[in-house]
Backbone bond lengths (Angstrom), bond angles and torsions (degrees), N, CA, C in turn:
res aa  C-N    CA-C-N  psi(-1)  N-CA   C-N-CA  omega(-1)  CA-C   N-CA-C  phi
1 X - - - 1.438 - - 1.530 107.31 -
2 X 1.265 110.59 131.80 1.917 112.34 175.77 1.387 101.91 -60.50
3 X 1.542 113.82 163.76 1.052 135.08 -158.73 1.970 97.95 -82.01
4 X 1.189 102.82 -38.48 1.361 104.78 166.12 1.602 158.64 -79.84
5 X 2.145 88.89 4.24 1.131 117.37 145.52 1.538 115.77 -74.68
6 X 1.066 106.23 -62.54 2.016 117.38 175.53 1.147 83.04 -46.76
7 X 1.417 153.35 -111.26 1.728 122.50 -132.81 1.855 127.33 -52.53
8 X 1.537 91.87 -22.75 1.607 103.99 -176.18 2.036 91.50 -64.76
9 X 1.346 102.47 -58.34 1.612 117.22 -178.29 1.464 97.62 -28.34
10 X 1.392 104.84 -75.97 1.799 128.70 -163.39 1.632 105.55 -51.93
11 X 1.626 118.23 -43.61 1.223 115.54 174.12 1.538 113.27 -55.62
12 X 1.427 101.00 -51.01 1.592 100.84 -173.92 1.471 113.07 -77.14
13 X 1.060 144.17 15.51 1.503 153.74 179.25 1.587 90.74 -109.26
14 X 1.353 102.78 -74.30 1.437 100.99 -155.83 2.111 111.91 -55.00
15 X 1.501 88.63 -8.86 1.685 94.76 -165.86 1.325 95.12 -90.52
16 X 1.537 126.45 -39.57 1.733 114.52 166.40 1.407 117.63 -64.83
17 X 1.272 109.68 -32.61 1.778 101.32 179.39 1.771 109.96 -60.85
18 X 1.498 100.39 -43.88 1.717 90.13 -175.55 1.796 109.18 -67.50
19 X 1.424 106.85 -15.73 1.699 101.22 171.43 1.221 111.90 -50.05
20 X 1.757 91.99 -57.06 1.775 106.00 -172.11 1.231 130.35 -49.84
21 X 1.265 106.37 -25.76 1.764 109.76 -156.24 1.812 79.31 -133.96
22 X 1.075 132.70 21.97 1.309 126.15 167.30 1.655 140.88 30.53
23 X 1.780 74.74 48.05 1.678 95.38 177.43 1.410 104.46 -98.28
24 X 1.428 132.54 21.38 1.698 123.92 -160.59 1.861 101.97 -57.76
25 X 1.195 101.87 -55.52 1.526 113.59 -147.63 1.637 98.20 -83.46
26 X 1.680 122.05 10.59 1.204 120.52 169.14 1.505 105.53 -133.78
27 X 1.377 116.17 45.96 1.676 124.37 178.02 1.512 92.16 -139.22
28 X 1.488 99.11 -176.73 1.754 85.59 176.01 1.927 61.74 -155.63
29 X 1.566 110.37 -173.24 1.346 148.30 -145.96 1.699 85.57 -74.95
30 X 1.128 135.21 -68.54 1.376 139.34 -155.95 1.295 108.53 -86.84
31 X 1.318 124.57 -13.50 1.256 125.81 -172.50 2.062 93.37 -92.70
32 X 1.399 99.88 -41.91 1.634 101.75 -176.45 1.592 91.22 -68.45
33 X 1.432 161.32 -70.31 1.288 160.17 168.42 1.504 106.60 -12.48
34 X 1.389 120.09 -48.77 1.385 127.36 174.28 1.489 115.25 -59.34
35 X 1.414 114.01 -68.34 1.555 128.12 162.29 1.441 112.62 -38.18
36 X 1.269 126.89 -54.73 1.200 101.97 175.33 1.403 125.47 -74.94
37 X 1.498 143.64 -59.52 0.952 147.49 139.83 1.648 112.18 20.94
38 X 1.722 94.27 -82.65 1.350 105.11 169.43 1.517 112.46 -43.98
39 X 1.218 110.39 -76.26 1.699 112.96 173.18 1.737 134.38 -30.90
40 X 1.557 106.45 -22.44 1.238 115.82 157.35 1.671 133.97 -77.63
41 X 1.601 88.89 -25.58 1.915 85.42 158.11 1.183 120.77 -84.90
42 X 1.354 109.91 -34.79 1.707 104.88 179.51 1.142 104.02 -67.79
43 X 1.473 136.66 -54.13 1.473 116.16 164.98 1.226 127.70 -30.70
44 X 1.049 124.06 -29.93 1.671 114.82 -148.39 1.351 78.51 -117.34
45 X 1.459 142.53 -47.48 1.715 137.28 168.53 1.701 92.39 -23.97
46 X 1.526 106.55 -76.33 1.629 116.73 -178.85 1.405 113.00 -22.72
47 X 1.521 107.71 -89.71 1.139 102.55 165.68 1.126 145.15 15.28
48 X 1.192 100.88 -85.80 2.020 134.52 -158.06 1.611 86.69 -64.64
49 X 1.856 116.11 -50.21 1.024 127.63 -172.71 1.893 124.00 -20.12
50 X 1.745 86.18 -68.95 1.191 118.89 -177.94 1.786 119.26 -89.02
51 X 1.569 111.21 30.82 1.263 132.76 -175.30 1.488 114.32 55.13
52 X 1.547 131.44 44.05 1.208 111.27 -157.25 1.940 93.13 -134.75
53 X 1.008 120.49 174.53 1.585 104.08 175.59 1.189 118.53 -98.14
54 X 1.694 107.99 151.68 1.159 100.97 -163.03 1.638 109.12 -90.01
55 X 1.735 110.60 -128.34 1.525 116.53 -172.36 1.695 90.33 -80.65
56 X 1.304 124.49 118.73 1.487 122.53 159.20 1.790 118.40 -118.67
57 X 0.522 109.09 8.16 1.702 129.24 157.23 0.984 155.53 116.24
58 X 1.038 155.39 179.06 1.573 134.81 -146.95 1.719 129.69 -47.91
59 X 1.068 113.89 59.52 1.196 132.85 178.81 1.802 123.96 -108.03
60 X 1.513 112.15 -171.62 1.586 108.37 -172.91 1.693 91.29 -91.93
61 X 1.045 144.97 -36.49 1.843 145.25 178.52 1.449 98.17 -57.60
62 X 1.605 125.20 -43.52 1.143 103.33 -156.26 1.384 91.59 -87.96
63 X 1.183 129.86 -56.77 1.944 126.80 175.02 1.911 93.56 -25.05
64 X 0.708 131.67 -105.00 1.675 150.47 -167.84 1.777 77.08 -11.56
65 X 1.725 130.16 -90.37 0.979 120.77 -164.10 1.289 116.27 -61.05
66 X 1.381 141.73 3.12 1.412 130.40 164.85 1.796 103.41 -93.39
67 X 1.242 124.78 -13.76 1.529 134.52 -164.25 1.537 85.98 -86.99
68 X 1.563 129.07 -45.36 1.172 131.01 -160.15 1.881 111.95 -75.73
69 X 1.514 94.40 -40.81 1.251 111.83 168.00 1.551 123.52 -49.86
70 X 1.591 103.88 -61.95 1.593 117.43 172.37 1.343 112.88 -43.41
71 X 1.385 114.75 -55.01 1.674 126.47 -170.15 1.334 101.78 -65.52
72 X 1.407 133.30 -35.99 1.373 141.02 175.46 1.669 110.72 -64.24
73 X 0.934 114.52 -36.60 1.575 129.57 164.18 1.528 142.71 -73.74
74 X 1.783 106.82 -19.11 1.290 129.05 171.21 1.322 90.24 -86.19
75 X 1.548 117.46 -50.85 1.794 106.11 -167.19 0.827 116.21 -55.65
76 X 1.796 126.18 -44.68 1.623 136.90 173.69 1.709 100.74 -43.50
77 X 1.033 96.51 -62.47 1.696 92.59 -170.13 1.657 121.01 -44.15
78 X 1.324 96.78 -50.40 1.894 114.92 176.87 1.438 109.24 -52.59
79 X 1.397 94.47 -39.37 1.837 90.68 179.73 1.025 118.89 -65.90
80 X 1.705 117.61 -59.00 1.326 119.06 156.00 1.606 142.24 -21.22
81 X 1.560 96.20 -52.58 1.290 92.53 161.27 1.817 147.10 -90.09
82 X 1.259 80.93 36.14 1.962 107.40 -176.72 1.053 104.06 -120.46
């Protein structure tokens, strides 16, 4: 996949995770691109973990496991910062 699908991907992951976990209005555009992105390896790290497949490409499995990833990654952060 071009590099400019993966940020479109990462934007739109990282932009449902901040829905989810209701960080929207304290992220801005590049920071949600980051989150998701990021959130698609840790998903798919997850994943692989638990024998299952990971992000393989632009599809509705891989969104869900990069959404799962992101949200897994906002929580890390929140904790952190307490």
């Amino acid at each position: 996949m071009g590099i400019i699908l993966w940020i479109i991907f990462g934007a739109l992951a990282g932009w449902a995770a901040s829905l989810v976990m209701k960080t929207d209005a304290k992220q801005g555009l590049m920071l949600d691109i980051i989150v998701g992105i990021v959130g698609a390896v840790i998903g798919g790290w997850l994943m692989n973990a638990i024998g299952e497949n990971g992000v393989g490409g632009f599809n509705f499995y891989s969104f869900l496991v990069a959404l799962l990833g992101a949200c897994a990654l906002i929580a890390i952060v929140r904790a952190l910062r307490r």
